[in-house]
Every structure is written in C-alpha cells, then in structure tokens.
C-alpha beads as a LAMMPS data file, in Angstrom:
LAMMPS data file: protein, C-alpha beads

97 atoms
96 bonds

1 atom types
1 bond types

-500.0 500.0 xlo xhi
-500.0 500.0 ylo yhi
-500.0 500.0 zlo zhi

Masses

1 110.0

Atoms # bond

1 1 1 62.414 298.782 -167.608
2 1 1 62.015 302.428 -166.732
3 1 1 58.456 301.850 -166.720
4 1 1 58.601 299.161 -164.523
5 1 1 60.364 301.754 -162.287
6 1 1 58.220 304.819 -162.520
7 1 1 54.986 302.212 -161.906
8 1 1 56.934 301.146 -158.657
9 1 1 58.076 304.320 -157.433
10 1 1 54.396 305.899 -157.736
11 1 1 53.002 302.661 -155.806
12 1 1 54.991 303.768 -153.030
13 1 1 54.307 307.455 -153.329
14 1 1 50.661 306.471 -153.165
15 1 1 50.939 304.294 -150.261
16 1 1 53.279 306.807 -148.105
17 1 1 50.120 309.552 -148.771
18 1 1 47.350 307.167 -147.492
19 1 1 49.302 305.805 -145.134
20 1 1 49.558 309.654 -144.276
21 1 1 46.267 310.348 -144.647
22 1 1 44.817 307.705 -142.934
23 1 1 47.015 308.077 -139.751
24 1 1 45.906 311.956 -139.709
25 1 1 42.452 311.197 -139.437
26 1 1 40.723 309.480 -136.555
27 1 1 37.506 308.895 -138.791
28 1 1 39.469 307.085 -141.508
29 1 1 41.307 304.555 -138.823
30 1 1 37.905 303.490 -137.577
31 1 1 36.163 303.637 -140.909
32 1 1 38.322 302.346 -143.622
33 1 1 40.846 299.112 -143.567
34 1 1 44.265 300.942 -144.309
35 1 1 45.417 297.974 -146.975
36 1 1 42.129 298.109 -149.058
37 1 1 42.782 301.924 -149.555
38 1 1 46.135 301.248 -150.683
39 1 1 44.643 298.913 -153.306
40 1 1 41.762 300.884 -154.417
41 1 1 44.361 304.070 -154.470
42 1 1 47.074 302.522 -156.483
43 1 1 43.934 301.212 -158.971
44 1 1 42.743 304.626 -159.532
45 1 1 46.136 305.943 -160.315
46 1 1 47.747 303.600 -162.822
47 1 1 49.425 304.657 -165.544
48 1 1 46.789 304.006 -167.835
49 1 1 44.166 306.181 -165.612
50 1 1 46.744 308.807 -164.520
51 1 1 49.670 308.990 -167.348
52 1 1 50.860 312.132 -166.098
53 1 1 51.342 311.001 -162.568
54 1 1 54.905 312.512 -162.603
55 1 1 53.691 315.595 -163.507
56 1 1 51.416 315.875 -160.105
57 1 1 52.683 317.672 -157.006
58 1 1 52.679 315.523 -154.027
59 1 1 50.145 318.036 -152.590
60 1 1 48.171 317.430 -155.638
61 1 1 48.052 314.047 -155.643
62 1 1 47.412 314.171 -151.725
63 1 1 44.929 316.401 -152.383
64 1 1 42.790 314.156 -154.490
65 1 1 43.519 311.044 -152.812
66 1 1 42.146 312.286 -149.554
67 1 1 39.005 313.546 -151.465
68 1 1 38.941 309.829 -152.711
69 1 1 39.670 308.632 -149.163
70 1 1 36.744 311.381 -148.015
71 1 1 34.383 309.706 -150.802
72 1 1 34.980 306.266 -149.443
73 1 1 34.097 307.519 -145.810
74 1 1 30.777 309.133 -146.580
75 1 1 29.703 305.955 -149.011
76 1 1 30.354 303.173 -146.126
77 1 1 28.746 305.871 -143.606
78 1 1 25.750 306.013 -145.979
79 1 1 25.217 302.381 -146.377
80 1 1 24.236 302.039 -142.134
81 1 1 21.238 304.524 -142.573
82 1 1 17.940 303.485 -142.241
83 1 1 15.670 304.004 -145.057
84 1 1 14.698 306.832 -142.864
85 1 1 17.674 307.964 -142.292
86 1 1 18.427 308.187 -145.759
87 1 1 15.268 309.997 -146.549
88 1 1 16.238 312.716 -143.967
89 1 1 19.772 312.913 -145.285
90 1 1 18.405 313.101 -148.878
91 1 1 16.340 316.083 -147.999
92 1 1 18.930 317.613 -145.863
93 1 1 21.181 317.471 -149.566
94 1 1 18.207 318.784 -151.540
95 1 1 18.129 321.954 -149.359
96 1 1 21.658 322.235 -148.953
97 1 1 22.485 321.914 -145.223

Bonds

1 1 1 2
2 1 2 3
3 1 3 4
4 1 4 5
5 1 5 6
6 1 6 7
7 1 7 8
8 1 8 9
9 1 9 10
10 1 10 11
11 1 11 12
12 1 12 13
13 1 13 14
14 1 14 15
15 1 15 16
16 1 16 17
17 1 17 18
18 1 18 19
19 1 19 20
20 1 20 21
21 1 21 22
22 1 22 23
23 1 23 24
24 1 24 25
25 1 25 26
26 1 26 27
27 1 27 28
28 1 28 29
29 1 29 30
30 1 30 31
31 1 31 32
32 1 32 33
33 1 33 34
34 1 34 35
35 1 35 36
36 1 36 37
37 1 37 38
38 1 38 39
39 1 39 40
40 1 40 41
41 1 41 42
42 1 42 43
43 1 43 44
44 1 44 45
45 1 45 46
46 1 46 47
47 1 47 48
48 1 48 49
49 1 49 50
50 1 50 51
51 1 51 52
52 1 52 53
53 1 53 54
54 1 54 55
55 1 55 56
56 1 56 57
57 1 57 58
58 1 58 59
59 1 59 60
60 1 60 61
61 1 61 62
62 1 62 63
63 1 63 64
64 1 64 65
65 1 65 66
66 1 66 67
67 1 67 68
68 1 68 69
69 1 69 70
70 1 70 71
71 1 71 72
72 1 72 73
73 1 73 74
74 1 74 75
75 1 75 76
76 1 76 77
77 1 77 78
78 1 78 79
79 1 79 80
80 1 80 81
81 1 81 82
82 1 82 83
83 1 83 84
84 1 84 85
85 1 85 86
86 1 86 87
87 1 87 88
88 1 88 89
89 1 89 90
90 1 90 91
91 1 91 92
92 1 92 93
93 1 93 94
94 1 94 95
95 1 95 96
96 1 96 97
C-alpha cells in the first residue's frame, strides 16, 4: 500500500516539474505536446528505473528532467533538417561550435 503511495505521489511530483518546465520555456510549448512529456517523464522515473526517487532533491530531479525535456527538443528539431542540413550540423558538432 505504501508503495502504491510513494508511486503516486512521485507521478505528481513529476508532472508539477514538467508542467513547470514546460510553461517556463517558450521553445518547449511550441515544440513538445505537454501530456506526452508527462508520459515519457513518469516512464523514465519509475521505481524500477529510479528506486531512489525519494532520495532526489526536487532541484535534482528538475534538473534532469529538463535535460530530458532539452534532449527531446533537439531530437524532434533534428528530424526537420535536410540531409544537408544535417551534414552542416554534423560538421558544426565535429568542430565543436
């Protein structure tokens, strides 16, 4: 039962912070859909991947859902380029700029 509790108490921890995050960030609203972030959020941080969820500041656990959330951006972002594109942006990476 206390399980049951701790699982549902750290859903809504994790939604609250990309709900946060989301509405912070002008690039997030128009690039990512708010409830699949929840989903994919609360996926990565089960119990299973994340026992020690409790343990984790709420900064902490801000902190690496927005580099999630950041992750997400930049992988939807890449996926419009143009094989050209790309190619630029893969040099660009390759000389670190």
């Amino acid at each position: 039962m206390n399980q049951v509790i701790n699982c549902q108490v750290n859903e809504q921890k994790i939604t609250e912070i990309v709900e946060r995050l989301i509405d912070s960030e002008i690039l997030y609203q128009e690039n990512l859909n708010r409830q699949e972030m929840i989903e994919v959020m609360k996926e990565n941080f089960t119990p299973i991947n994340v026992p020690d969820l409790n343990e984790i500041s709420e900064d902490e656990l801000a902190k690496r859902i927005k580099s999630l959330l950041s992750l997400y951006l930049v992988s939807g972002m890449l996926s419009d380029f143009t094989p050209e594109e790309m190619r630029i942006f893969d040099e660009a990476v390759k000389r670190g700029n």
